[in-house]
C-alpha atoms as one frame of an Amber mdcrd trajectory, in Angstrom:
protein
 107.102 117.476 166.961 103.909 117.112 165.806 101.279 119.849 164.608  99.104
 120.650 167.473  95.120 120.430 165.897  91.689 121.132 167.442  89.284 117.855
 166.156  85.845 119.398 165.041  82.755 117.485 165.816  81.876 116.434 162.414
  85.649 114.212 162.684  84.535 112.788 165.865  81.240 111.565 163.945  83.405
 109.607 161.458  85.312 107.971 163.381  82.359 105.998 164.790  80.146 106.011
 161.454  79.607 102.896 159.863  78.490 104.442 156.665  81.417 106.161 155.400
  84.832 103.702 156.044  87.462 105.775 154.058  86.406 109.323 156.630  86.650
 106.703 159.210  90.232 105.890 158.284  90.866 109.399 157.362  89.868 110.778
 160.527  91.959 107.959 162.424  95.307 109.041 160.700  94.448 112.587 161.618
  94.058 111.713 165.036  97.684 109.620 164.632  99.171 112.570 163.021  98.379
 115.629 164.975  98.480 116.357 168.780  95.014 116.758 168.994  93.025 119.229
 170.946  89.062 118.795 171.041  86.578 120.704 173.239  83.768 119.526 175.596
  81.521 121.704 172.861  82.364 119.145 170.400  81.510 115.906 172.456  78.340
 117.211 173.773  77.623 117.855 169.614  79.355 113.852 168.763  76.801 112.680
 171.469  73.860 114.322 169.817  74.366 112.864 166.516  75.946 109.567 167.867
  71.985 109.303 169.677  69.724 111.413 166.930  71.738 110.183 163.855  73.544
 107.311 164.151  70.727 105.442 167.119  74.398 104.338 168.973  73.553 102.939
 172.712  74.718 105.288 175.028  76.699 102.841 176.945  78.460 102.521 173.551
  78.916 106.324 173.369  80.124 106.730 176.836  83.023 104.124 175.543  83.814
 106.011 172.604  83.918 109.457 174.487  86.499 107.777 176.889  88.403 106.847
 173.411  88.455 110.364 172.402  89.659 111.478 175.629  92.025 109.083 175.638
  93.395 110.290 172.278  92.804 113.941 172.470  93.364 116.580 175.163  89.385
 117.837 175.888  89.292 121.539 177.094  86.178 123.534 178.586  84.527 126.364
 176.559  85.452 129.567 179.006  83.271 132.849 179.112  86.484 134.622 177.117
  85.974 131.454 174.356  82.573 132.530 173.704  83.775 136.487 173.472  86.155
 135.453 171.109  83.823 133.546 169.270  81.248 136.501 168.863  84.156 138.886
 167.756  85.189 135.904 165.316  81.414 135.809 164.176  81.610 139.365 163.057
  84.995 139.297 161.237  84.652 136.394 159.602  80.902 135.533 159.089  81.020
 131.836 160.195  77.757 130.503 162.381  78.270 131.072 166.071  78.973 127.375
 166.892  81.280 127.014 164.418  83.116 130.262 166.166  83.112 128.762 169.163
  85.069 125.915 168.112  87.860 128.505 165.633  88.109 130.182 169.530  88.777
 127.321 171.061  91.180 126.285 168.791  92.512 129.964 169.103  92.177 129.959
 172.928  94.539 126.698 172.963  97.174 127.779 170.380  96.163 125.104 167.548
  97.485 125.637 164.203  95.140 123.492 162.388  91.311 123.006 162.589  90.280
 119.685 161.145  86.958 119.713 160.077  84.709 118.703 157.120  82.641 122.257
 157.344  84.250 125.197 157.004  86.078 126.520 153.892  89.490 124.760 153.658
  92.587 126.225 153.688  90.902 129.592 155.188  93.560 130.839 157.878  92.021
 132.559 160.639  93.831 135.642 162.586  97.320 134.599 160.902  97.328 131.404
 162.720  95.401 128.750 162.580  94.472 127.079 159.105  91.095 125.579 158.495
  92.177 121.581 157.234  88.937 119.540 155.601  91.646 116.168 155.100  88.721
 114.519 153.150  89.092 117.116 149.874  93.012 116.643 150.115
């Protein structure tokens, strides 16, 4: 059975970034390896940068969200999410968007949060573990 892990915008970005070919690869084996869990928080970020940073089409983005979907479960950011995420805020000190996406990860029982952002290896609440697989 595999680990069940919430996919952090920054994840999504590299595996569509042209620029940076071993995060690409990195971030595809994560998405082989875990049962992955990604919220629609995080692809409303990946199509910001995909348009602001990266100038892709959107017809090209609109592709490579149905991708993602494809290969991760997407779930909605609920009013109790964002709760969570302000209680988070205050215990742990992390920006309120990156809360939202530890209480999503939370809210759907994920024991790893891959991500390139927060402080690896930082467990949150006793449960879920904060996984940056680029430093490993």
């Amino acid at each position: 059975m595999k680990d069940k892990a919430f996919v952090d915008t920054n994840i999504l970005v590299y595996l569509y970034s042209e620029d940076e070919a071993k995060k690409r690869m990195l971030a595809y084996d994560a998405i082989e390896k875990y049962d992955c869990i990604t919220s629609t928080q995080a692809l409303t970020e990946f199509t910001n940068v995909c348009i602001k940073k990266l100038h892709i089409r959107a017809a090209v983005i609109s592709n490579s969200i149905d991708e993602i979907t494809a290969a991760c479960t997407v779930v909605p950011v609920e009013q109790e999410t964002i709760k969570k995420a302000l209680e988070l805020h205050g215990k742990y000190g992390y920006s309120c968007y990156d809360c939202l996406i530890i209480a999503s990860a939370l809210t759907y029982n994920c024991t790893l949060l891959l991500t390139e952002d927060l402080k690896n290896r930082h467990v949150i609440e006793n449960r879920l573990t904060i996984c940056n697989i680029f430093s490993e």
